[in-house]
N, C-alpha and C positions, 0 to 999 in steps of 0.2 A: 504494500500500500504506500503510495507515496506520502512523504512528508513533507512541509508548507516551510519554507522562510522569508521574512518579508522583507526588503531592503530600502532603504532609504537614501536615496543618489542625491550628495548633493554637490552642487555646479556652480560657480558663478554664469558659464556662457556653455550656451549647447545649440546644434543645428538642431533645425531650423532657425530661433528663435531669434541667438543674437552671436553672431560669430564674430573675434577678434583671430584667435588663434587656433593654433591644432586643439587645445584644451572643448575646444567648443565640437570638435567632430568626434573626440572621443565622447563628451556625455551625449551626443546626438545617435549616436548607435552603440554602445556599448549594454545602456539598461535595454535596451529593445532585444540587442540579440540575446542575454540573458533569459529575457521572457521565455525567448521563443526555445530556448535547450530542453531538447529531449529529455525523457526520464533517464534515456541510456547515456546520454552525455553527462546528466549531472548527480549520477547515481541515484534515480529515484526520488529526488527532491523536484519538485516546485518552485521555482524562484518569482515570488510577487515581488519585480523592481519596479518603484515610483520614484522618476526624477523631480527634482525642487529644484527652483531659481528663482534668482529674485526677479520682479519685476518692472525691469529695467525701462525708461521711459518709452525706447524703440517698443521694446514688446506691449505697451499700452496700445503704442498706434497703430501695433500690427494683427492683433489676436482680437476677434468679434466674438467664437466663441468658450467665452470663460464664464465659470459656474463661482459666484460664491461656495467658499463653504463652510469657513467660522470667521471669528471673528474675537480679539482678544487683547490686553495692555501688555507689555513687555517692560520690568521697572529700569527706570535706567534716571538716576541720579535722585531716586524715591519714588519717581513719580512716572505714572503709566502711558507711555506710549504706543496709541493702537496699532494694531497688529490684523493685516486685511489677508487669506488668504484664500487663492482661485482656484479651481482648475480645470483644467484640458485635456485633451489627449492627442497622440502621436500616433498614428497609425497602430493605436491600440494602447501603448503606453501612456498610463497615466500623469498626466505633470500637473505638480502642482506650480505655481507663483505666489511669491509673499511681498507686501508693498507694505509699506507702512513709512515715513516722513525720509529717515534716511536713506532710503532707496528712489522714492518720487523725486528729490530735489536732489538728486544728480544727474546731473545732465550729461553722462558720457560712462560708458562700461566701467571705463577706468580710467582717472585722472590723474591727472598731474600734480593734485595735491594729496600726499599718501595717507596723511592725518585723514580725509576726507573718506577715502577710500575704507582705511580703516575700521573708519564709523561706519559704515553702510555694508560693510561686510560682519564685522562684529556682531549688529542688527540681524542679519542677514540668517546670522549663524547660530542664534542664541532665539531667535525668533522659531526656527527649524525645532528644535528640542521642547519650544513651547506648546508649538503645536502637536506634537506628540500627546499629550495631557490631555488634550481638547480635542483628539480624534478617536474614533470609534476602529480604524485601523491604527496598527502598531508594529514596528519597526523590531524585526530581530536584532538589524543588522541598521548602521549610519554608516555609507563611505562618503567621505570625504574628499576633495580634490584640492591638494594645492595650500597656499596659504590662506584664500581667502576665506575657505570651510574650515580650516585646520581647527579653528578656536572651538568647532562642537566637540569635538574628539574632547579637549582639554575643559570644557565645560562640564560634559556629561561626567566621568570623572572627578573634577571636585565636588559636583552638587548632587551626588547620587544619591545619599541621604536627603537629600532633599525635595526629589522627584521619584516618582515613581519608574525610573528606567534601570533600575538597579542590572538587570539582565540583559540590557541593549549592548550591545560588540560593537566593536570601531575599525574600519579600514579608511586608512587615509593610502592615497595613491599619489605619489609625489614623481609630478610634472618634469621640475625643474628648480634643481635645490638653492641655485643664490638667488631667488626672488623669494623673501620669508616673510615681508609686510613690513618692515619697520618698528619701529621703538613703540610699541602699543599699550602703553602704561596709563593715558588719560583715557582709553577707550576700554579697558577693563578697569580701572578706578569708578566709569560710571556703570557698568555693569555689575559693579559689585565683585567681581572677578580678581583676586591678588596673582603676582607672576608665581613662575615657580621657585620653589627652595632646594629643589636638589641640587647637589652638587656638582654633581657627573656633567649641569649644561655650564655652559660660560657665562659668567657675568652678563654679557650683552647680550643673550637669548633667551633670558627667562623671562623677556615680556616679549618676545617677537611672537606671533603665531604660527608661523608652522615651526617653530623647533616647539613649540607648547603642543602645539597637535601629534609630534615624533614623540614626547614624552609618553603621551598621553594612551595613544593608538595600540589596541590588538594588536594588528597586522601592519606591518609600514610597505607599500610597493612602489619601491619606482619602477620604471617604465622600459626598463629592458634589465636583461639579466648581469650583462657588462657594466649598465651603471650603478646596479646593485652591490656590488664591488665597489666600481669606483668611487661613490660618494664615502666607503672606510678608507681612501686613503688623502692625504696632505694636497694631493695636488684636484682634488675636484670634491673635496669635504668639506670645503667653506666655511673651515673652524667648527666642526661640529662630528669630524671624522670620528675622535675619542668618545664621544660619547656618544654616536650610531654604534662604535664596537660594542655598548655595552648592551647594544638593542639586538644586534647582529643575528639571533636567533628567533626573531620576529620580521626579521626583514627577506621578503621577495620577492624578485624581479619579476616583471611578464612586461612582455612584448606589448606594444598598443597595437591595435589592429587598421585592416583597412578596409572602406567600405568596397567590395570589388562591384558591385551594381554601378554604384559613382564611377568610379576608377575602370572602366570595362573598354578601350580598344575598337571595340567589337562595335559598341552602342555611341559610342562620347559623337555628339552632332557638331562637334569641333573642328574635326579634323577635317581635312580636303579628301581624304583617303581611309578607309575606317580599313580594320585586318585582325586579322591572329595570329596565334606563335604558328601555326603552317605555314601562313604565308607572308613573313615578315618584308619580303619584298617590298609587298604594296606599300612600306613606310616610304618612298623614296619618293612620291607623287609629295607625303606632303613636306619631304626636304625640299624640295623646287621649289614650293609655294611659296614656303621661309623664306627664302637662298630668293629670290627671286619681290618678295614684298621687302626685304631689305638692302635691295641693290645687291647682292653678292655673289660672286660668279656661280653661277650652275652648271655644279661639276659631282658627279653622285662622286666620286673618286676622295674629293677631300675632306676629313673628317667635321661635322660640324658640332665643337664642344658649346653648351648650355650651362647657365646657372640660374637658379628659381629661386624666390625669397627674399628672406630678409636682407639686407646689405649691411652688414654689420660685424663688429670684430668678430664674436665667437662665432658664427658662420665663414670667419677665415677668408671673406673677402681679398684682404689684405693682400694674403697668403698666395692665392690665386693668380693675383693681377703680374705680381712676381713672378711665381712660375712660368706662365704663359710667355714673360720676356725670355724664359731662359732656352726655350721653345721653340724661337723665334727662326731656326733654320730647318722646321717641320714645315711642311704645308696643314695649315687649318684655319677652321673658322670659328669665331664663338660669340654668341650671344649671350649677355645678362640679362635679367629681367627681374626688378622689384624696385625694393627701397628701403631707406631707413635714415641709418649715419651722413646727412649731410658732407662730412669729410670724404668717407667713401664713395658717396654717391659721384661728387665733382670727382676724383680720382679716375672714376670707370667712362666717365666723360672725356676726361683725357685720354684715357687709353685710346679709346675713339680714334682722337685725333691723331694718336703717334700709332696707330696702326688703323689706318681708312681702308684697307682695305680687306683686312680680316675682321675686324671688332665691332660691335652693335652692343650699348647700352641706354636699356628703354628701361627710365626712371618711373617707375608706375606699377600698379597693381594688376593687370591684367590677365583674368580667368580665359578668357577663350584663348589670347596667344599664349599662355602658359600650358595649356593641352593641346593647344599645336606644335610647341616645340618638345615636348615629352615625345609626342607622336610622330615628331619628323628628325629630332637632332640624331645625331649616332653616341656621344658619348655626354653624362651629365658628370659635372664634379661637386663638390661635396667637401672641402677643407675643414670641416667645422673643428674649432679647438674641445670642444666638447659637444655631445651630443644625445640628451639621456634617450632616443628613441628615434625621432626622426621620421617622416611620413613622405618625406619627396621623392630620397631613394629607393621606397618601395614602388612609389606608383612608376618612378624613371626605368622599372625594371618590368614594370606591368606592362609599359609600352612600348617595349623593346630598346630603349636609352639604354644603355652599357655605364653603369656607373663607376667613378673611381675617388672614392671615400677615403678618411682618414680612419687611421682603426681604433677607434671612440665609442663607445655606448654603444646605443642601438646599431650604429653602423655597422659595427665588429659582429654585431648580431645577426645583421640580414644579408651584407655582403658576402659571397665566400671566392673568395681569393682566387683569379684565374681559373673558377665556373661559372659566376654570373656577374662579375664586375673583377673590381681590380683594388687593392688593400695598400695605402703607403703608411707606414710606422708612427713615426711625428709627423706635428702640426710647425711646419715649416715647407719653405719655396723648394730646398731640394729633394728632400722627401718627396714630398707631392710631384716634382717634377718626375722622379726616377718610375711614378703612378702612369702618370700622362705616357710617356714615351712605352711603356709597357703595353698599355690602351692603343696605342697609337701603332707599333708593330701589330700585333692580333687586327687592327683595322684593315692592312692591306692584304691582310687574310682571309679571306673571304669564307671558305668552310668553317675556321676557326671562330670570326665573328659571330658566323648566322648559331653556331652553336652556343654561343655566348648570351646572346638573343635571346632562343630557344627555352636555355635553362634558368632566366631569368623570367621570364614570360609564365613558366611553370611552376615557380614559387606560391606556395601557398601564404599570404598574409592575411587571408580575413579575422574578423572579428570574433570567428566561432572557434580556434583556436585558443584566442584569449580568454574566450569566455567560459570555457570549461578551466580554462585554469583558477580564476576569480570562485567559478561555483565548488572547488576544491577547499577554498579557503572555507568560506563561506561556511559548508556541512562540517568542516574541522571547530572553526568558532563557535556555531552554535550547540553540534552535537558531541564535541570532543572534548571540551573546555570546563 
C-alpha cells in the first residue's frame, strides 16, 4: 500500500511565474516531476509536492486565476502584519503565493538594496511556517532553496516548541554558496529571531541566512555531486568549508535537471533546421543562417565556437577572450551572447574590433538567437571559475554543441572527457587553450566529431533522474529518522 509524504517547495522564482535565473527552472519543474514519480521510482511513496512563492508584483499582473485561501498576522516588531495567501495550479501542481506589505512594495525580484531584500524574504519565509498552523494540509517535509528560504529551515528549528511542527524535516538545496543574504541581524531582531550561538559557524555567519539554514537543515544539497565536495574545501567554501565538514554527513549532491520537452532539437520552432542525434547533419543549415545573419564567411569547414550567458568573472569571460588570442593561428569563429559586467561586456566589444573578422558580441538577452546558436555552433565553451551545476552545457550537448568546460562542479559532472565534450584542469587562458585546440583537432575529424555529437545528444539529463534521487531522501527523513 502506498505511503503519502507531503512536501513543501519553497522558491523565491519559479517558471512560469517569475524567472530571473536557473533557480526559477528548477522550482518550475522539479515539484511537478516529483508529483508525477511512479510508485516504482519512488519506492511506493506518494509525493504531495506544493510549491510556494511569494507574490511578486509581476505575478499580480500576470495570474487571473488565484483562489484565496486564508488569511493571517505575522508578528514582527509586536505587532501583526497580515498575511494574504493564494492559490493556483501548474499543470496540476499546486502553488500556492503569499503577499502581504513586504512583498507588494517591492518592486523588482531582487534588489539592489539587500537590507530590503532581506525583509521581504525573511516575511517570505516565516510567513511559509505560519501558514502551516492555518492549513488543513500539512507538510512532512519544507525544502528550501537558496538563501532566500534558508531562514524557514533555521526558524522551524528554534520555534518548534512553539509551533506545532515538531515532526516537519528540512531540505535546503543550495544553489550557489557565496550569495548567503547579508548581515541579517535587524531582520531577525524584528522577527523575534536571535543569530546562532554555535561555535563551529564564524562570527560573521550566525546572522546571514543561509549558513542559519546549513545549520539548521536535515539534509543540505547542493547541486551536483562535484560541488558537494567542493564547497569542504578553502578554495570554493567561502569561509564556511570547517564547518560544512562538521555537517558533511548530511550533505548530498544531485544533479539539477533539465526540462528535455523545452530543450528538445526535434520541437525548439527556433531553429532554421530542426534534427536528431541520427541526423546531426541537418545542424549545418542552421550554421549558414548564423554565419550568414552575422556577416561571417560561410564555410561548414570552420569551427564556429559560442558563449551563452552571463558575462561575468566567475563565468571566466575573462578567461576566454584570452584564450581565443592564443588561438589566433587556428581558423574559427565565435560568437558571445549575453550580458552583465559592464567591464566585460566593453572588452568582448573590442574583441570585435581586433578580430572583425572572426568575432561577434551581441550585448543582450536573447532566447531565440540563443537556441539558434546551440543549434547551429559546432563547439560551446564554458571557463566558468566555479560552477555548482550548470544548465547551458547540458542543453549545448542536447543540441549537438560539442562543449569544452572547465573541470568544476557540475561541469566535471556532465562532461566526460573526449566522449561528449572536452575537460581543461584550471580556470586559466592556457588551460582552456590546451581544451580549444583538442576541440579543434576532433573538428576536422569528421567521424570522430559526428560521434562526439552523437554521444552527447544521448545523454540523459532530465529531471526524472533527479527526482528519484530527492524522493530517496525524502522516504529516508520521514520514515528513517
Amino acid at each position: 500500500m502506498s505511503e503519502k509524504i507531503n512536501i513543501l517547495f519553497l522558491a523565491a522564482e519559479a517558471e512560469p511565474f517569475v524567472k530571473i535565473g536557473g533557480l526559477a527552472d528548477v522550482a518550475g519543474s522539479l515539484p511537478q516531476v516529483l508529483r508525477r514519480l511512479t510508485s516504482l521510482d519512488s519506492r511506493g511513496i506518494t509525493l504531495d509536492v506544493r510549491l510556494m512563492l511569494p507574490r511578486h508584483q509581476v505575478i499580480q499582473m500576470m495570474t487571473s486565476d488565484l483562489h484565496p485561501v486564508v488569511e493571517f498576522p505575522l508578528l514582527r516588531n509586536g505587532k501583526g502584519i497580515p498575511v494574504q495567501v493564494f492559490k493556483t495550479r501548474l499543470k496540476g501542481l499546486p502553488v500556492y503565493l503569499i503577499d502581504g506589505a513586504p512583498i507588494s512594495s517591492a518592486t523588482s525580484i531582487y534588489s539592489s538594496d539587500q537590507a530590503q531584500d532581506r525583509e521581504k524574504y525573511a516575511f517570505f519565509s516565516l510567513a511559509a511556517l505560519e501558514f502551516i498552523r492555518h492549513s488543513e494540509w500539512k507538510p512532512d517535509i519544507i525544502h528550501a532553496n537558496d538563501w532566500h528560504t534558508a531562514l524557514a529551515a533555521y526558524a522551524l528549528r528554534s520555534r518548534q516548541s512553539k509551533v506545532s511542527t515538531s515532526n516537519v524535516k528540512t531540505v535546503l538545496t543550495v544553489h550557489n554558496l557565496p550569495y548567503m543574504g547579508g548581515d541579517g541581524s535587524e531582520a531577525l531582531m524584528s522577527y523575534g529571531l536571535l543569530p546562532i550561538e554555535d561555535a563551529a559557524l564564524p562570527d560573521w555567519a550566525k546572522n546571514q541566512f543561509l549558513p542559519m539554514g546549513l545549520w539548521s537543515a536535515n539534509t543540505i544539497v547542493p547541486v551536483s555531486p562535484t560541488y558537494a565536495g567542493e564547497i569542504l574545501t578553502p578554495e570554493f567554501g567561502c569561509g564556511l568549508e570547517s564547518f560544512l565538514e562538521t555537517r558533511s554527513n548530511c550533505i548530498t549532491g544531485i544533479l539539477n535537471g533539465l526540462d528535455m520537452n523545452t530543450w528538445n532539437p526535434e520541437k525548439d520552432r527556433f531553429l532554421a533546421a530542426r534534427f536528431t542525434r541520427e541526423n546531426p547533419e541537418i545542424r549545418k543549415t542552421n550554421k549558414t543562417t548564423i554565419q550568414h545573419a552575422f556577416d561571417l564567411k560561410e564555410e561548414a569547414r570552420i569551427p564556429l565556437l559560442v558563449m551563452i550567458g552571463r558575462i561575468d568573472h566567475q563565468k571566466g569571460v575573462d578567461i576566454a577572450f584570452e584564450a581565443l588570442k592564443r588561438i589566433a593561428d587556428r581558423e574559427w569563429q565565435f560568437i558571445i551572447l549575453g550580458s552583465g559586467d559592464p567591464i566585460l561586456e566593453n572588452t568582448a566589444r573590442q574583441m570585435q574590433v581586433e578580430f572583425p573578422e572572426r568575432i561577434r558580441a551581441v550585448i543582450r538577452y536573447d532566447e531565440a538567437l540563443g537556441r539558434l546558436l546551440y543549434g547551429g555552433a559546432d563547439i560551446f565553451l564554458m571557463p566558468s571559475r566555479y560552477e555548482p551545476c550548470g544548465l547551458t552545457q547540458m542543453i549545448a550537448m542536447q543540441y549537438g554543441c560539442v562543449p569544452v568546460v572547465h573541470a568544476t562542479g557540475g561541469l566535471k559532472d556532465t562532461v566526460r572527457d573526449g566522449e561528449t565534450g572536452f575537460l581543461f584542469p584550471d580556470a586559466t587562458a592556457g588551460s582552456m587553450e590546451e581544451g580549444i585546440r583538442q576541440a579543434l583537432t576532433s573538428y576536422a575529424k569528421p567521424k570522430t566529431w559526428k560521434e562526439l555529437q552523437y554521444q552527447g545528444m544521448r545523454m540523459d539529463f532530465s529531471w526524472h533522474r533527479s527526482a528519484r534521487q530527492y524522493a530517496r531522501i525524502y522516504r529516508s527523513l520521514v520514515f528513517d529518522s
